[in-house]
PDB file of N, CA, C and O in Angstrom, chain B, residues numbered from 101:
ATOM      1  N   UNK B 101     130.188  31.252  77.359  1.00  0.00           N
ATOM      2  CA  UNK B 101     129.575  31.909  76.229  1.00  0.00           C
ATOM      3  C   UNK B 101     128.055  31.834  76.380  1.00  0.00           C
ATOM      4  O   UNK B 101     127.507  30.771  76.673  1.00  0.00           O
ATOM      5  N   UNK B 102     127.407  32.920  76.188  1.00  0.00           N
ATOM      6  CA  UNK B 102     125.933  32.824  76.037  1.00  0.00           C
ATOM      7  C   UNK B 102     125.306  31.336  75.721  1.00  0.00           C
ATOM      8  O   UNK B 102     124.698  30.540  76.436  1.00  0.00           O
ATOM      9  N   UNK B 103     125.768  31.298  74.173  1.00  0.00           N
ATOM     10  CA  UNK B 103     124.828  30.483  73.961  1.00  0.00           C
ATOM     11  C   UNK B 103     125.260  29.089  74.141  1.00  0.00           C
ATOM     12  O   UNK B 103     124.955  28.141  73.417  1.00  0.00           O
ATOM     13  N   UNK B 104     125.771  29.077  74.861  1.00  0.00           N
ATOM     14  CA  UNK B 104     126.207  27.513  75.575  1.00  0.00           C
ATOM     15  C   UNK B 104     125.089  27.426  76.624  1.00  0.00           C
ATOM     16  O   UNK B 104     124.496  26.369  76.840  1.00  0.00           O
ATOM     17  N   UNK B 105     124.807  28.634  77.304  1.00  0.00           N
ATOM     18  CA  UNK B 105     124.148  28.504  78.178  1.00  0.00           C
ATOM     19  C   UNK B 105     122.447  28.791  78.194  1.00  0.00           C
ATOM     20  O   UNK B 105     121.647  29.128  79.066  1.00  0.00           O
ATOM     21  N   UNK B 106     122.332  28.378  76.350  1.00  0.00           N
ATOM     22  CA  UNK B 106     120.904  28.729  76.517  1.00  0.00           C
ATOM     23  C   UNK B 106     119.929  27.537  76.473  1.00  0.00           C
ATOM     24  O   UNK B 106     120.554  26.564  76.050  1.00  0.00           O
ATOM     25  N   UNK B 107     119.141  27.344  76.638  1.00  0.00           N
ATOM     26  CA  UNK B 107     118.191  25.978  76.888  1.00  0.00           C
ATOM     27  C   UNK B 107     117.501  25.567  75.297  1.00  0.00           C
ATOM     28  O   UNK B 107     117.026  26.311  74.439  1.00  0.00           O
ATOM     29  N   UNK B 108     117.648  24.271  75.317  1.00  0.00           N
ATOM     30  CA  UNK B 108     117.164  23.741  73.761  1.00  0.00           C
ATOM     31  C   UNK B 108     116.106  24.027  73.324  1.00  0.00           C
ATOM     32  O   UNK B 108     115.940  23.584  72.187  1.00  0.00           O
ATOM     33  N   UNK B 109     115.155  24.675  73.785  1.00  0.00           N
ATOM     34  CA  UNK B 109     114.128  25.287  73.533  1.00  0.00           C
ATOM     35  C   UNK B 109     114.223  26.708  72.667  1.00  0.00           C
ATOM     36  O   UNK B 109     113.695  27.091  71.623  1.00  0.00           O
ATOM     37  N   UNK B 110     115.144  27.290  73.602  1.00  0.00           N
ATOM     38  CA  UNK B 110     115.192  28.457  73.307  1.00  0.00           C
ATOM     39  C   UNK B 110     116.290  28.891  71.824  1.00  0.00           C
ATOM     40  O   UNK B 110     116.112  29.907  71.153  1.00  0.00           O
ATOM     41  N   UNK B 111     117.230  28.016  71.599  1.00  0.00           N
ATOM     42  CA  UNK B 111     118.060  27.434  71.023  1.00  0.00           C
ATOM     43  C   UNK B 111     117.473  27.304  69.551  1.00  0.00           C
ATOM     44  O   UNK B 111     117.976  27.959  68.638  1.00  0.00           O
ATOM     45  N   UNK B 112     116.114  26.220  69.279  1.00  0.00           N
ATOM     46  CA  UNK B 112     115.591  25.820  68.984  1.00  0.00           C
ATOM     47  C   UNK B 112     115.039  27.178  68.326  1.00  0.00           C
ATOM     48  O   UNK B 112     115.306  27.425  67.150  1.00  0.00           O
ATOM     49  N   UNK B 113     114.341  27.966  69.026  1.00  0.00           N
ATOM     50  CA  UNK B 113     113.311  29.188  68.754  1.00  0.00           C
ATOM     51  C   UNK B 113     114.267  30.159  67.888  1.00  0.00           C
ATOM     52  O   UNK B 113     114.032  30.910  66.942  1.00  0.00           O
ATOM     53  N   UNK B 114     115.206  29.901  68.457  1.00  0.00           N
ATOM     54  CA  UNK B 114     116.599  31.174  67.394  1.00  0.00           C
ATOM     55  C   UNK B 114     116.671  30.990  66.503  1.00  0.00           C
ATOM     56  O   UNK B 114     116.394  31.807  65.625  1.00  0.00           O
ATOM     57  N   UNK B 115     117.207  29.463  66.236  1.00  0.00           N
ATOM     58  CA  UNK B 115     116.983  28.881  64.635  1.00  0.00           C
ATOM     59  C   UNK B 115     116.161  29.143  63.679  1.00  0.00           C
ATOM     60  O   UNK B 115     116.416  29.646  62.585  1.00  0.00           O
ATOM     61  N   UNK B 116     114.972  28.731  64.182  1.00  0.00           N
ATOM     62  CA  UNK B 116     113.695  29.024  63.453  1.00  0.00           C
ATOM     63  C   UNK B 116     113.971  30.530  63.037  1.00  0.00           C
ATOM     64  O   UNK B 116     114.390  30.863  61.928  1.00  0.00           O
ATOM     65  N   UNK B 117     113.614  31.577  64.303  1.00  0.00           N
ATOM     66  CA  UNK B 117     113.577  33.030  63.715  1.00  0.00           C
ATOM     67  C   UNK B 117     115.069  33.170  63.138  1.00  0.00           C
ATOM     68  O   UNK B 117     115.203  34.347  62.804  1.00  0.00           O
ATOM     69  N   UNK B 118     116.138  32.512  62.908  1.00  0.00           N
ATOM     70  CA  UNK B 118     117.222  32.728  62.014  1.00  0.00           C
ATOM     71  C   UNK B 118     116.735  32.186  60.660  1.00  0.00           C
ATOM     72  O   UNK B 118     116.903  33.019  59.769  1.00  0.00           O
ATOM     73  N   UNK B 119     116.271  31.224  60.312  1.00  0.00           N
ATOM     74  CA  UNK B 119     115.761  30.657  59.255  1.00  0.00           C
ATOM     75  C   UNK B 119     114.922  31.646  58.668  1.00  0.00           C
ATOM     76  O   UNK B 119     115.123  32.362  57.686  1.00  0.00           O
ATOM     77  N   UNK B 120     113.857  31.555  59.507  1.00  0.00           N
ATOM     78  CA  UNK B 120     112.810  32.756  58.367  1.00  0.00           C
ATOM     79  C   UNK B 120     112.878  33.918  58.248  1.00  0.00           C
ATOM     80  O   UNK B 120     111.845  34.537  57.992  1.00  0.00           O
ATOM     81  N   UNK B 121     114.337  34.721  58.419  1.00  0.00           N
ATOM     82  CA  UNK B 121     114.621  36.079  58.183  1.00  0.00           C
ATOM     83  C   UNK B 121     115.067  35.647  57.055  1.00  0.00           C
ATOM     84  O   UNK B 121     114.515  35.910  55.986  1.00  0.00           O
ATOM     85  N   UNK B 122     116.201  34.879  57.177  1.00  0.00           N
ATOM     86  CA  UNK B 122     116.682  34.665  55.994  1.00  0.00           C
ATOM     87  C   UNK B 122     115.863  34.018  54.519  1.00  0.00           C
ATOM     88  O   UNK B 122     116.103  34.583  53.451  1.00  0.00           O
ATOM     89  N   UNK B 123     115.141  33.117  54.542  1.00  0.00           N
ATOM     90  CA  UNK B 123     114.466  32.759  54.015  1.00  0.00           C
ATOM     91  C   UNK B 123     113.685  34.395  53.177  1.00  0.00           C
ATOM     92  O   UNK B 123     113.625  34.810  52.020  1.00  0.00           O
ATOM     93  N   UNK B 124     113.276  34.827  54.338  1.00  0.00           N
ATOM     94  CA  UNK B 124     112.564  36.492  53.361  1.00  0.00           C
ATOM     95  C   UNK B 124     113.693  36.877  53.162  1.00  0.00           C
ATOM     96  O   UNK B 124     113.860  36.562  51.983  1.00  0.00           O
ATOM     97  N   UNK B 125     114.800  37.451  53.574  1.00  0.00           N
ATOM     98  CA  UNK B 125     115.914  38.035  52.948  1.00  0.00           C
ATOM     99  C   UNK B 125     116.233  37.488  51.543  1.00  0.00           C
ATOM    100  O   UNK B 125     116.909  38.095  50.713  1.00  0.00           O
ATOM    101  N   UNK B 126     115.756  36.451  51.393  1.00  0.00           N
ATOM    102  CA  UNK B 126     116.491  35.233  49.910  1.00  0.00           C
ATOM    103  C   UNK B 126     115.470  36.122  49.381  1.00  0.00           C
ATOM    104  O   UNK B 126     115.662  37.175  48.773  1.00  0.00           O
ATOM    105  N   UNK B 127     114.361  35.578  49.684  1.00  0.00           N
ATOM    106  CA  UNK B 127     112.912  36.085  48.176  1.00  0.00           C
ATOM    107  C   UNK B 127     113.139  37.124  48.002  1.00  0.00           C
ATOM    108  O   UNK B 127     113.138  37.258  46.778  1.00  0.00           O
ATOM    109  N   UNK B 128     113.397  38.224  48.552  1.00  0.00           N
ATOM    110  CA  UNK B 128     113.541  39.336  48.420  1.00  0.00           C
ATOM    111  C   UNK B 128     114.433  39.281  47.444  1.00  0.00           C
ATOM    112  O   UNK B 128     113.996  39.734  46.386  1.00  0.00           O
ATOM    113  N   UNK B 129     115.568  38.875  47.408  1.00  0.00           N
ATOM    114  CA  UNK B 129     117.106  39.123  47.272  1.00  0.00           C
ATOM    115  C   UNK B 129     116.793  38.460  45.213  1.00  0.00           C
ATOM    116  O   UNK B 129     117.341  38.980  44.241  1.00  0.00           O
ATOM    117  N   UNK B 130     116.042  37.557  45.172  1.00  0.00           N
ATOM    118  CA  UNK B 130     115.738  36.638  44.245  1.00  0.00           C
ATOM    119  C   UNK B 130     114.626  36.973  43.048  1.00  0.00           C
ATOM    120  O   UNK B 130     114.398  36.418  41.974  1.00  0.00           O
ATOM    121  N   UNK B 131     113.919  38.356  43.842  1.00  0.00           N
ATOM    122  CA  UNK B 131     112.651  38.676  43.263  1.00  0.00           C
ATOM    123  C   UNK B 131     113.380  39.958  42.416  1.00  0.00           C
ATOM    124  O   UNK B 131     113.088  40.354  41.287  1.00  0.00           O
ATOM    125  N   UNK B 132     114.588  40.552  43.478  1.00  0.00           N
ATOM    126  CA  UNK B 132     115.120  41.477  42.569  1.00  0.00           C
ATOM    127  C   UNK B 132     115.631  41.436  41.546  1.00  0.00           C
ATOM    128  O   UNK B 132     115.451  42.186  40.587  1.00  0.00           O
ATOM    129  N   UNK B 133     116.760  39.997  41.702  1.00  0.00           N
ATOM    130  CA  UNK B 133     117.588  39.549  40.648  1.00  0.00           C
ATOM    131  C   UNK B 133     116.761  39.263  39.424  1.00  0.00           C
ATOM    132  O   UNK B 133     117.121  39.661  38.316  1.00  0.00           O
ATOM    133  N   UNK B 134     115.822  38.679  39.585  1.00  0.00           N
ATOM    134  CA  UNK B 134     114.466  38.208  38.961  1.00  0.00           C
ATOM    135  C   UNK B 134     114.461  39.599  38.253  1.00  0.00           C
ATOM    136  O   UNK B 134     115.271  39.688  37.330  1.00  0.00           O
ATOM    137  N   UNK B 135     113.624  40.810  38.536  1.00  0.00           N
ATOM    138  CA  UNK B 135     113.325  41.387  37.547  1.00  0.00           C
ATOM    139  C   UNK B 135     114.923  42.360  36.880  1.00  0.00           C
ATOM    140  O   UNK B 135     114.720  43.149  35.957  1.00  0.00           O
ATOM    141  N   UNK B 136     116.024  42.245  37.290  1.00  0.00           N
ATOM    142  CA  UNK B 136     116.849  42.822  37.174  1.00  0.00           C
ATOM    143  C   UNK B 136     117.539  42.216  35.600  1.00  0.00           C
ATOM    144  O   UNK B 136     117.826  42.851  34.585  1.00  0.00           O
ATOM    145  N   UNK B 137     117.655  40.699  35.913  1.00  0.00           N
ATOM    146  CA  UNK B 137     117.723  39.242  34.815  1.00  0.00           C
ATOM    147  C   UNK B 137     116.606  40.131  33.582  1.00  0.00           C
ATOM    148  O   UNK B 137     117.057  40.823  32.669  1.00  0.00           O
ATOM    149  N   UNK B 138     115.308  39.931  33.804  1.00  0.00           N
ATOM    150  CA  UNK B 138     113.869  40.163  32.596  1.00  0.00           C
ATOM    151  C   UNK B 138     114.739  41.328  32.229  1.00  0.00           C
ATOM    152  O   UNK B 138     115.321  41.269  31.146  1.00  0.00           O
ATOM    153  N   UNK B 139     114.942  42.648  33.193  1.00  0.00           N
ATOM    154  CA  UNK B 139     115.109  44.233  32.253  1.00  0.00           C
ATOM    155  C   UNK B 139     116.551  44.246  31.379  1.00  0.00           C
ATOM    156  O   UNK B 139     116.767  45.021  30.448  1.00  0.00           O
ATOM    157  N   UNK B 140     117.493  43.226  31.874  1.00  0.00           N
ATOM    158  CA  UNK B 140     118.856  43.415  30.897  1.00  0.00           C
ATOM    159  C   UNK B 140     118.787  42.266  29.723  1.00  0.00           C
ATOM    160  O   UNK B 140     119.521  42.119  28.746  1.00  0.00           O
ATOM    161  N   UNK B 141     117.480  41.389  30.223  1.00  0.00           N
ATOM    162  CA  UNK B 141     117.390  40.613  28.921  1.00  0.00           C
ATOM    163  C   UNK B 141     116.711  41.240  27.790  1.00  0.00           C
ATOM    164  O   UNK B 141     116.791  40.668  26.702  1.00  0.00           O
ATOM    165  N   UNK B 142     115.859  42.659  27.912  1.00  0.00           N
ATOM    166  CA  UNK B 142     114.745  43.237  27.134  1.00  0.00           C
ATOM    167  C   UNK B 142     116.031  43.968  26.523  1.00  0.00           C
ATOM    168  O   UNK B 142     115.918  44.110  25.305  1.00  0.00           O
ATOM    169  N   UNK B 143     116.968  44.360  26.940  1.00  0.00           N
ATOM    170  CA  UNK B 143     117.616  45.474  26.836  1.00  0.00           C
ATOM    171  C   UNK B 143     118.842  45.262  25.768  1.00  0.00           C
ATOM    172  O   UNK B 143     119.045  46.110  24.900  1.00  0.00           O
ATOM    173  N   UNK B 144     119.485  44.321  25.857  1.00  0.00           N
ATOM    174  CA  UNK B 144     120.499  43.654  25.370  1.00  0.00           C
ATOM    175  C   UNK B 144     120.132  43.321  24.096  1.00  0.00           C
ATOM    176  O   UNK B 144     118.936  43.444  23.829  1.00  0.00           O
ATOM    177  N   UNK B 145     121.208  42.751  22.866  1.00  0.00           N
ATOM    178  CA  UNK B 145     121.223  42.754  21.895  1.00  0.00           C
ATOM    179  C   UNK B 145     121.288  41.013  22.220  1.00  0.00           C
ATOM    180  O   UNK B 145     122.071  40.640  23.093  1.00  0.00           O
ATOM    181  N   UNK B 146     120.330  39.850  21.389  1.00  0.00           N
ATOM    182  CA  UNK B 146     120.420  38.484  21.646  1.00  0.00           C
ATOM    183  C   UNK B 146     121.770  38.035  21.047  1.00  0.00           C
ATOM    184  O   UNK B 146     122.199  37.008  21.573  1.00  0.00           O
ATOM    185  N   UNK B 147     122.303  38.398  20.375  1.00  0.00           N
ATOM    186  CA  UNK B 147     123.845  38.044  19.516  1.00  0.00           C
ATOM    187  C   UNK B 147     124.775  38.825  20.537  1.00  0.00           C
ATOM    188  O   UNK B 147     125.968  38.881  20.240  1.00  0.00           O
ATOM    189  N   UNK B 148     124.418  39.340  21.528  1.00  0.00           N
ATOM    190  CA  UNK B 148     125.664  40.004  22.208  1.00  0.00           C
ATOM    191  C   UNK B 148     126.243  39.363  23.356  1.00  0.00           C
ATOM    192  O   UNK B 148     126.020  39.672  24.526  1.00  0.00           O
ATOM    193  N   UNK B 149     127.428  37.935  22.715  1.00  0.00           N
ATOM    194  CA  UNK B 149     127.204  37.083  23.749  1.00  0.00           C
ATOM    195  C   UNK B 149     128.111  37.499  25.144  1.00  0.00           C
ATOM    196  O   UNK B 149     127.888  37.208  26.319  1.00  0.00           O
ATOM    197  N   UNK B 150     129.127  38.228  24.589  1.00  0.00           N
ATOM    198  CA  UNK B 150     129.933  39.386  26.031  1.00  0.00           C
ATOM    199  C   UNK B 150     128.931  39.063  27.162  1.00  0.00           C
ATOM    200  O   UNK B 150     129.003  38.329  28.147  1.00  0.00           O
ATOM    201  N   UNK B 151     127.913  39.921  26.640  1.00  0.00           N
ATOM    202  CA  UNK B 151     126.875  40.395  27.581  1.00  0.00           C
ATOM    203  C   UNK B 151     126.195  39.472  28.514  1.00  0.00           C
ATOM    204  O   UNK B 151     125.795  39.634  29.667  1.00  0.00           O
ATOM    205  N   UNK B 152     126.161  38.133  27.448  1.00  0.00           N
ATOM    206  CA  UNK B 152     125.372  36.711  28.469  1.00  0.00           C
ATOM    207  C   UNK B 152     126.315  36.117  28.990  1.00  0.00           C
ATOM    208  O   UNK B 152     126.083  35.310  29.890  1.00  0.00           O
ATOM    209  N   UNK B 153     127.604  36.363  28.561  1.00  0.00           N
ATOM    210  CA  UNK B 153     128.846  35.188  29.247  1.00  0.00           C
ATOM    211  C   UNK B 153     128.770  36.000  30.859  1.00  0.00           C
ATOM    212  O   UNK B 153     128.593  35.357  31.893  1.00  0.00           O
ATOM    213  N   UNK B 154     128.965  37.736  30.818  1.00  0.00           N
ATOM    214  CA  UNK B 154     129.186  37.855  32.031  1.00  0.00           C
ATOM    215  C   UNK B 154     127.705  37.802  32.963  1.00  0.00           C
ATOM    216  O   UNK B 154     127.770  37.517  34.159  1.00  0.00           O
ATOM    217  N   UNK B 155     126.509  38.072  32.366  1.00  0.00           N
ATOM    218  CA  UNK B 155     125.385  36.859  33.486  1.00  0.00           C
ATOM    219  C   UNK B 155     125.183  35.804  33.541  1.00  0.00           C
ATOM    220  O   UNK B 155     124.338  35.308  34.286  1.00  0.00           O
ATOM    221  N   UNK B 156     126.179  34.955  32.471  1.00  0.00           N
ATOM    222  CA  UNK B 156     126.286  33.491  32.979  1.00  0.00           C
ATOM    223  C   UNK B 156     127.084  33.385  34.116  1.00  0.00           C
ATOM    224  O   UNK B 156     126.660  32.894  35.162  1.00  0.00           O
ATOM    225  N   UNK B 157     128.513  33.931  33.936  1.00  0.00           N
ATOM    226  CA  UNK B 157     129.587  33.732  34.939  1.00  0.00           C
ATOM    227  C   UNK B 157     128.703  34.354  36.762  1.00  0.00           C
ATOM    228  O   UNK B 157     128.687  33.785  37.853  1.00  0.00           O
ATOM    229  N   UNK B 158     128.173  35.546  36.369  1.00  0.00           N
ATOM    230  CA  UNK B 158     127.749  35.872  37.461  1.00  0.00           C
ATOM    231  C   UNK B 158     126.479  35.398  37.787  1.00  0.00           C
ATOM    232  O   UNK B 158     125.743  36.359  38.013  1.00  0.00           O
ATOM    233  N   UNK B 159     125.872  34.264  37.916  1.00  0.00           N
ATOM    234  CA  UNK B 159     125.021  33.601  38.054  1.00  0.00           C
ATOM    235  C   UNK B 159     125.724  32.290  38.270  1.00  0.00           C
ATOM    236  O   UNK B 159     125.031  31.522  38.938  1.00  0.00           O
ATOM    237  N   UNK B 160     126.789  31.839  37.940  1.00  0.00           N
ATOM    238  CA  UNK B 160     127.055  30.920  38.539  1.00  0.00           C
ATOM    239  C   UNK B 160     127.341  31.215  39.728  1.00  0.00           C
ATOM    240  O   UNK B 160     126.590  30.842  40.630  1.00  0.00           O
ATOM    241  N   UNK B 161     128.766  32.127  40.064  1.00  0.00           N
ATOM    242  CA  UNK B 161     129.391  32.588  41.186  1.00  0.00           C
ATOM    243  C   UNK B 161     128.038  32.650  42.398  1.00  0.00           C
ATOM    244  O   UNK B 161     128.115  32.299  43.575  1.00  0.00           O
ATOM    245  N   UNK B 162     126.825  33.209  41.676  1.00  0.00           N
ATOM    246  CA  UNK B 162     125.595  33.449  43.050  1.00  0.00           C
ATOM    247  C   UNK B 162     125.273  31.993  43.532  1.00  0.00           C
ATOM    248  O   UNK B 162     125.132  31.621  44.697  1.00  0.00           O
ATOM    249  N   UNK B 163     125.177  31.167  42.253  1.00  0.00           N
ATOM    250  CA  UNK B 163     124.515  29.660  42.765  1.00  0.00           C
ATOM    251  C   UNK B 163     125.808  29.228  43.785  1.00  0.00           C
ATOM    252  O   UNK B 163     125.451  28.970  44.935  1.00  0.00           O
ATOM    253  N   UNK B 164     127.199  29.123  43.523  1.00  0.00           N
ATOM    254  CA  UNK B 164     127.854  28.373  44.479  1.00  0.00           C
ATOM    255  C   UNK B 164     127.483  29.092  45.594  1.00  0.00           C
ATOM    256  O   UNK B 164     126.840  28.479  46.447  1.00  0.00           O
ATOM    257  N   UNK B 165     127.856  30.763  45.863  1.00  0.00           N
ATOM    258  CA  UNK B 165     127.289  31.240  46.921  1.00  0.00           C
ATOM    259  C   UNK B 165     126.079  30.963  47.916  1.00  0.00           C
ATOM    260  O   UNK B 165     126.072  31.186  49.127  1.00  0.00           O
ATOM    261  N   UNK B 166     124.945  30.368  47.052  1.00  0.00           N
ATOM    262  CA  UNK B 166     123.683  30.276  47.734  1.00  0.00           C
ATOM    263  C   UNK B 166     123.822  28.177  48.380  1.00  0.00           C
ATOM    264  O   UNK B 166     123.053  27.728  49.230  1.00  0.00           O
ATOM    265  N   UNK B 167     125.160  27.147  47.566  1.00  0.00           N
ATOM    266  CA  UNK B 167     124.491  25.977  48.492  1.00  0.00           C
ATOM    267  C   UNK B 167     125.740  26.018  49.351  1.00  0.00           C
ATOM    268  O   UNK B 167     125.908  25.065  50.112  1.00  0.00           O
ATOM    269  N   UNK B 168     127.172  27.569  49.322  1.00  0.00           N
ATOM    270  CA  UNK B 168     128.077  27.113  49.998  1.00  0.00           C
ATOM    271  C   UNK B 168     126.963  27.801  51.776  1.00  0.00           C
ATOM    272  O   UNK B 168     127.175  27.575  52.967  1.00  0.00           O
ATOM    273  N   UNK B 169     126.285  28.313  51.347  1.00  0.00           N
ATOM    274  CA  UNK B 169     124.706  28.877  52.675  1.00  0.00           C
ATOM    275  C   UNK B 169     124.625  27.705  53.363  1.00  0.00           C
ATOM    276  O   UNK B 169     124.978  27.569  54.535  1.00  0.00           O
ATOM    277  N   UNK B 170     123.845  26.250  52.172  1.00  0.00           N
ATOM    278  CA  UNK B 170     123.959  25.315  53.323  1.00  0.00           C
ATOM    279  C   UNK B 170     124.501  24.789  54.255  1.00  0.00           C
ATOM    280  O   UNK B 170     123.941  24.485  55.308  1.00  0.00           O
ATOM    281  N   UNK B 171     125.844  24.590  53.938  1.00  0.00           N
ATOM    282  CA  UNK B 171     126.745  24.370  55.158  1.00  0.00           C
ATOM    283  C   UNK B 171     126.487  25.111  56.266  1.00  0.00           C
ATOM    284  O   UNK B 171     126.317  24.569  57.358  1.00  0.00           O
ATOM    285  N   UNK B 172     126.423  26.625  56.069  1.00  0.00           N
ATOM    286  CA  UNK B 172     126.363  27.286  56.995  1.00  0.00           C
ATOM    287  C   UNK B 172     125.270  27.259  57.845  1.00  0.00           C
ATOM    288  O   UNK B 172     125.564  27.277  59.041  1.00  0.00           O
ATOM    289  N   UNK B 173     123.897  27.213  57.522  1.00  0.00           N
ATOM    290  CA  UNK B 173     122.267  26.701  58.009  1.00  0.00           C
ATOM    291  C   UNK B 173     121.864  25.611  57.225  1.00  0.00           C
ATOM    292  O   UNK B 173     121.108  25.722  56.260  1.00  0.00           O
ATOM    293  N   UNK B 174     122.539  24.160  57.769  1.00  0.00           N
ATOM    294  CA  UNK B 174     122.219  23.479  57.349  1.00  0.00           C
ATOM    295  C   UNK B 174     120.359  23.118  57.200  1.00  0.00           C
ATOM    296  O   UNK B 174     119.979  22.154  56.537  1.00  0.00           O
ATOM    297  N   UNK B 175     119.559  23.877  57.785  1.00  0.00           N
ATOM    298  CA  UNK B 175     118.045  23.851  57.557  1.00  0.00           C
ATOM    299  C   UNK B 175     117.813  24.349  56.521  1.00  0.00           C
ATOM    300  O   UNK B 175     116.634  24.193  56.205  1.00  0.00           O
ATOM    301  N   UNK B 176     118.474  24.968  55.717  1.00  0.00           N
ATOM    302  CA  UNK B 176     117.851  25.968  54.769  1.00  0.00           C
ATOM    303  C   UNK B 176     118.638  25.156  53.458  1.00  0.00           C
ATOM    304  O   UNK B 176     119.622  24.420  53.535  1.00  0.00           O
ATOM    305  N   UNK B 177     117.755  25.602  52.077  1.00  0.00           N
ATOM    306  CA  UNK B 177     118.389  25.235  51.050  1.00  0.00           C
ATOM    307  C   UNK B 177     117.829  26.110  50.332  1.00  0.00           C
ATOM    308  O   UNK B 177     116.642  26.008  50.021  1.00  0.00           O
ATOM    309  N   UNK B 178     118.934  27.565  49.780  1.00  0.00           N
ATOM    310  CA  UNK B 178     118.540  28.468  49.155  1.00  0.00           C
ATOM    311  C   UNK B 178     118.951  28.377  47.446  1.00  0.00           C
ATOM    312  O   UNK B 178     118.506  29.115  46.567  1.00  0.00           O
ATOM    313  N   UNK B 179     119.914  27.265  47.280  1.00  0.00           N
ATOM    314  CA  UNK B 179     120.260  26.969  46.035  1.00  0.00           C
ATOM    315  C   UNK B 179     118.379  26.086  44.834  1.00  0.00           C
ATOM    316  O   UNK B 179     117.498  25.233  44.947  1.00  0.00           O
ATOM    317  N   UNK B 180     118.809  26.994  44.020  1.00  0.00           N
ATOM    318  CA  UNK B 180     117.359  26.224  42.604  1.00  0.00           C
ATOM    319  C   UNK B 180     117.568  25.414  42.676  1.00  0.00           C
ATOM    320  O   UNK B 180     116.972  24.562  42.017  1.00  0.00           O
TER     321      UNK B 180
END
């Protein structure tokens, strides 16, 4: 396999540029949710709790998503 056969250096250098794609892929990903969160909070009725249960539920589901990441790159920690 390739990368059996690549040198710890180079190995090393992948990681990194795997890390900081992802890393911008997150902010990105976080800046949207971010203003997406502010415009359905302006928008919404504050007594309409339907409405917050399902961006609670779906805000949890993202957080397990983002520390079950660590396992996967253990360098990175994209969970708040």
């Amino acid at each position: 396999m390739l990368i059996n056969r690549l040198t710890d250096d180079c190995k090393s250098e992948l990681q990194h540029l795997l890390s900081d794609f992802s890393k911008e892929l997150m902010h990105k990903f976080m800046t949207l949710m971010e203003d997406r969160l502010v415009s359905e909070s302006k928008r919404t009725n504050p007594k309409d709790t339907e409405s917050r249960e399902e961006t609670l539920r779906a805000l949890d589901r993202l957080y397990r998503r983002l520390t079950a990441m660590g396992t996967l790159m253990p360098n990175t920690d994209f969970a708040p």
